[in-house]
N, CA and C atoms as a LAMMPS dump frame, in Angstrom:
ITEM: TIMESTEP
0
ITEM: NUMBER OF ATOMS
240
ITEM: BOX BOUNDS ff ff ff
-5.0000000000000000e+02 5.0000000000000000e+02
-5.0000000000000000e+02 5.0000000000000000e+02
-5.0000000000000000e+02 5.0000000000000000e+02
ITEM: ATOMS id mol type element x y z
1 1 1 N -429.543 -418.042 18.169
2 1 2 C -430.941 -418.402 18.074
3 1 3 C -431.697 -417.235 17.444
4 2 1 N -432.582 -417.655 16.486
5 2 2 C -433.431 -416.661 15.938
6 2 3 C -434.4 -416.36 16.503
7 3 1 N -435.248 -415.463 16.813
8 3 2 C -436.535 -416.562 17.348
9 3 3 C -437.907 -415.705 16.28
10 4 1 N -438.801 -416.016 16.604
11 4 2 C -439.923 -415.624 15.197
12 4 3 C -440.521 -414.668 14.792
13 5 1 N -439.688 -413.523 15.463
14 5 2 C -439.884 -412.143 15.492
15 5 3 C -438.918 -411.214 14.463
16 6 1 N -437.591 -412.143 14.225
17 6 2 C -436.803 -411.884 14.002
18 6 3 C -435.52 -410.924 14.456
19 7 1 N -435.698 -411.096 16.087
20 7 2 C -434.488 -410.784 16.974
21 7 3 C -433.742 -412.494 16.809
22 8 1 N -432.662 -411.595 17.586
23 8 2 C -431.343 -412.829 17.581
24 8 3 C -430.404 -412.703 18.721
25 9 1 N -430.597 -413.887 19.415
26 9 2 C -429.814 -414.135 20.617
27 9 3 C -428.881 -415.052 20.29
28 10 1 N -427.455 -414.754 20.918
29 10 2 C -426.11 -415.309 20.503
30 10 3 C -425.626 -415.519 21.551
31 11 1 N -425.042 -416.453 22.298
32 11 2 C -424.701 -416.738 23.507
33 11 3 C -424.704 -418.024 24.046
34 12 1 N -424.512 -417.732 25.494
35 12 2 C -424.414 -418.913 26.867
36 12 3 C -425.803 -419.868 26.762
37 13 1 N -425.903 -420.633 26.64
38 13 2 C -427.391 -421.01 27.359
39 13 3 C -426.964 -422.563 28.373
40 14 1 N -428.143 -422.647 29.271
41 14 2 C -427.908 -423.469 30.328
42 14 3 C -429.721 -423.98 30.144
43 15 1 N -429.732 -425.003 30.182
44 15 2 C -431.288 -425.697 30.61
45 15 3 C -432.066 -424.778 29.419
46 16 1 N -431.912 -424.249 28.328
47 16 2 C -432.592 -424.086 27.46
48 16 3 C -433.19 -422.439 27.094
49 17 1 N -432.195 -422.241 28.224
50 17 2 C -432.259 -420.637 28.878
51 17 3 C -430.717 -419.945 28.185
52 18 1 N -431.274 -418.286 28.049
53 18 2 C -430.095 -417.626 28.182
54 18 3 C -428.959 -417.718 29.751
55 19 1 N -427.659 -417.835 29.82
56 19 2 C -427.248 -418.005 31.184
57 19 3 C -425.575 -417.429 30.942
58 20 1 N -425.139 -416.577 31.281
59 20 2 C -424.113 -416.486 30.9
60 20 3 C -423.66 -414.87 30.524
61 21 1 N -422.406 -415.348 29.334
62 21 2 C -422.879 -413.609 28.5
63 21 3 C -423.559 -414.302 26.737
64 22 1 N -424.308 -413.616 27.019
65 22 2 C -424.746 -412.925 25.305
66 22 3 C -424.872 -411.992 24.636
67 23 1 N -425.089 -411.648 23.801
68 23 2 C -425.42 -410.702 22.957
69 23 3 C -427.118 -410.771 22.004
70 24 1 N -427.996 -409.935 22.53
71 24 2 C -429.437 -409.798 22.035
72 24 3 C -429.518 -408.806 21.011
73 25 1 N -429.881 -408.864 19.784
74 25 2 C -430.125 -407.588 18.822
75 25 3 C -431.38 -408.189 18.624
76 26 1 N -431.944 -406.729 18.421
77 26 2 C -433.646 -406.732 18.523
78 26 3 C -433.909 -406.412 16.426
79 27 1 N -435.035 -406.612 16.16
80 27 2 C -434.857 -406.321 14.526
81 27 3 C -434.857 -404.774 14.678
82 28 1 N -434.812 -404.332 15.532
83 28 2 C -435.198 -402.554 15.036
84 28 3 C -433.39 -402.225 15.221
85 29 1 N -432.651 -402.776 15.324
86 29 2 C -431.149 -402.655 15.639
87 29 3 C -430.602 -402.603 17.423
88 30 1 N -431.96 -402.079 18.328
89 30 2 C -431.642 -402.158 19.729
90 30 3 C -430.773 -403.714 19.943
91 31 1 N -429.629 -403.487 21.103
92 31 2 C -428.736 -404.345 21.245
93 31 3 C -428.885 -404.535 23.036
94 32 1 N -428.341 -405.645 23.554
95 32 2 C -428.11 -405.802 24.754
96 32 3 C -426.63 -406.499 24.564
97 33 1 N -426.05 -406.354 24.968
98 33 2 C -424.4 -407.319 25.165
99 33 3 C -424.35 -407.228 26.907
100 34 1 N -423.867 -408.599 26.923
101 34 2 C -423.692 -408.74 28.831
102 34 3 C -424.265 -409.822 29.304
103 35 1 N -424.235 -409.651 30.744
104 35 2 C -424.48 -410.534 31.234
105 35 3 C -426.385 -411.711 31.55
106 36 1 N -425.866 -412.572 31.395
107 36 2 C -427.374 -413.2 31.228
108 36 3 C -427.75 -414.101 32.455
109 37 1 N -428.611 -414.199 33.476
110 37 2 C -429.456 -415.472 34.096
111 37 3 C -430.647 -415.634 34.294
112 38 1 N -431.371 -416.858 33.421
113 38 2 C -432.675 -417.714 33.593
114 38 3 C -433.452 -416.682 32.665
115 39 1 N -432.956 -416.375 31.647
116 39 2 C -433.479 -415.777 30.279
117 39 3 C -433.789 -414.239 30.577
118 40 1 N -432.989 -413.682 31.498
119 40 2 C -433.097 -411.937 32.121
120 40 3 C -431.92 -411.625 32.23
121 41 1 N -431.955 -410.288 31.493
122 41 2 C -430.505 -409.365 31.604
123 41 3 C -429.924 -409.324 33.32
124 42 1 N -428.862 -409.888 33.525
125 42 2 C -428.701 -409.937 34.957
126 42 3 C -427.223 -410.097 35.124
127 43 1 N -426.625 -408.935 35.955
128 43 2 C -424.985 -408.961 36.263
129 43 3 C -424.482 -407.693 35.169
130 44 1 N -423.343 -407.416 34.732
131 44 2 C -423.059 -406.12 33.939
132 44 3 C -423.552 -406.433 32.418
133 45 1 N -423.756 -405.194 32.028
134 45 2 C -424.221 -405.019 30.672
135 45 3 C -424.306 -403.653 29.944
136 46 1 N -424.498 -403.849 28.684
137 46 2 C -424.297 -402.526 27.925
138 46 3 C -425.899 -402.514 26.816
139 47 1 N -426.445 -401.642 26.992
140 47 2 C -427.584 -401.859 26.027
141 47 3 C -427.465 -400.597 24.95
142 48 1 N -427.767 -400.9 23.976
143 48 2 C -427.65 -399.596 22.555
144 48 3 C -429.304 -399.791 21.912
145 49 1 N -429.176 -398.24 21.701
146 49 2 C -430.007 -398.387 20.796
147 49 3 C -430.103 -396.937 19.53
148 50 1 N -431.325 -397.493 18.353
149 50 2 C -430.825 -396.943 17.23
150 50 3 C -430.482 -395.389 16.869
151 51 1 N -431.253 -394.656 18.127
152 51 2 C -430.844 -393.261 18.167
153 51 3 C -429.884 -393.068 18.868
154 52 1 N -428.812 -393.735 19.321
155 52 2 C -427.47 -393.739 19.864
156 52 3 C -427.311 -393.568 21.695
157 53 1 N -428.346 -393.457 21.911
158 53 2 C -428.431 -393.371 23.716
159 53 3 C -428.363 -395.098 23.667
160 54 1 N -427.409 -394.988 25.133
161 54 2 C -427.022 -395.889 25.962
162 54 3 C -426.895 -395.977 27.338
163 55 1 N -426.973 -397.723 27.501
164 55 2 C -427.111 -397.417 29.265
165 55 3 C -425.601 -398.373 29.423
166 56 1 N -425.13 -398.5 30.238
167 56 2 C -424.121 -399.804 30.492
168 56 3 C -423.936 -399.334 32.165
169 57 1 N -424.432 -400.516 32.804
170 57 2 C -423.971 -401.039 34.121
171 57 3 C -424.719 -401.983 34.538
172 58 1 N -425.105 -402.266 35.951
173 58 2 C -426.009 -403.294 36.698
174 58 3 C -427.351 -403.441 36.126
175 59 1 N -427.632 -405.248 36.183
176 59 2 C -428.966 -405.535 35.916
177 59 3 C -429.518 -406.397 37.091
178 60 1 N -430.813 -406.428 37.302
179 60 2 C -430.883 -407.454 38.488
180 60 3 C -432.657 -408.262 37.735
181 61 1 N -432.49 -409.385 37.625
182 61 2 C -433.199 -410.104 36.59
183 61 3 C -434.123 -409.364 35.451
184 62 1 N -433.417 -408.996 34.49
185 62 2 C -433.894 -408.076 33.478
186 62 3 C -434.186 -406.337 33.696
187 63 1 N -434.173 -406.188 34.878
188 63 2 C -434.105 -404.738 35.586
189 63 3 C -432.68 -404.231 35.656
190 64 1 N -432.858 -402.796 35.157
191 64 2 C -431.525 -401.523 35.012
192 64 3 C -431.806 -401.683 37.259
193 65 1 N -430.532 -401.972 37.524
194 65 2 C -430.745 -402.066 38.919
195 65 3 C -429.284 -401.54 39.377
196 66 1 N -429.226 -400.73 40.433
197 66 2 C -427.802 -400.531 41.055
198 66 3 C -426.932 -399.455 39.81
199 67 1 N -425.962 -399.543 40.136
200 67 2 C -424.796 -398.268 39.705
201 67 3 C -424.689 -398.507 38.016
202 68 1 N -425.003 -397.39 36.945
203 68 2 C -424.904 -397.315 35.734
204 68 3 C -424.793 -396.219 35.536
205 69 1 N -424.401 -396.033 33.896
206 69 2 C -424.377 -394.162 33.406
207 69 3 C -425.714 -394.844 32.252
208 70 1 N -426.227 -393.901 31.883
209 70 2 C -427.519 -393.576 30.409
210 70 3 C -427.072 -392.395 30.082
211 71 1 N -426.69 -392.893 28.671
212 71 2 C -426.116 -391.701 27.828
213 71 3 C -427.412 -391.341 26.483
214 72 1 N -428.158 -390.38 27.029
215 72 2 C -429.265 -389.803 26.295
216 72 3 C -428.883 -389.438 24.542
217 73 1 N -429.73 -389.747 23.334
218 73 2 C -428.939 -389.247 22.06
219 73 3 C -428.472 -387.887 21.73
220 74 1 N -429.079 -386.967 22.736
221 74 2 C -428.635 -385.369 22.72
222 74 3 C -427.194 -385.341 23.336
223 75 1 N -426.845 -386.438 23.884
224 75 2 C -425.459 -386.838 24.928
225 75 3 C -425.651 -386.338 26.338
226 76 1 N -427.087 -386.23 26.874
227 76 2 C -426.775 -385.56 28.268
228 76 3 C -426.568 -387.006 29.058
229 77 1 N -426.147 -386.848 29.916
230 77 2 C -425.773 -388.289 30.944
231 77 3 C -426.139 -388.292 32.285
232 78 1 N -426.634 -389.172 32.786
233 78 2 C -426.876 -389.818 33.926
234 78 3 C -425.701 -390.714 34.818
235 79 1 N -425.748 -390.46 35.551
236 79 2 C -424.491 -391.337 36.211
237 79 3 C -425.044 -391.817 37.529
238 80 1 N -425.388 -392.848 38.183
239 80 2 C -426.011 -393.212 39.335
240 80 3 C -426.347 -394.345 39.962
């Protein structure tokens, strides 16, 4: 799905909703891959973005929630 912003969601959908896994790229290149329910990042996931910091672990309806690392673009890391 495109939608009119020109991000692009690729994936599960259920009732017209993201539900499942997908994959979200935003137009600026930011990415989400993982898990999806009722159109919110929710269950494991990996998010990127264009200066190379990353997060990948728990989401709890679109919220960074519970145990993940964030890998900052200088590479310092978070683990928690």
């Amino acid at each position: 799905m495109i939608h009119s912003d020109g991000d692009v969601y690729e994936g599960d959908w259920v009732n017209d909703k993201a539900e499942g896994f997908g994959i979200y790229t935003h137009m600026d290149g930011a990415q989400y891959e993982g898990e999806w329910k009722e159109d919110k990042q929710h269950g494991k996931g990996r998010e990127t973005w264009p200066d190379g910091a990353l997060y990948e672990g728990d989401y709890v309806l679109g919220k960074k929630h519970g145990y993940g690392n964030f890998v900052w673009s200088d590479g310092s890391i978070y683990t928690g």
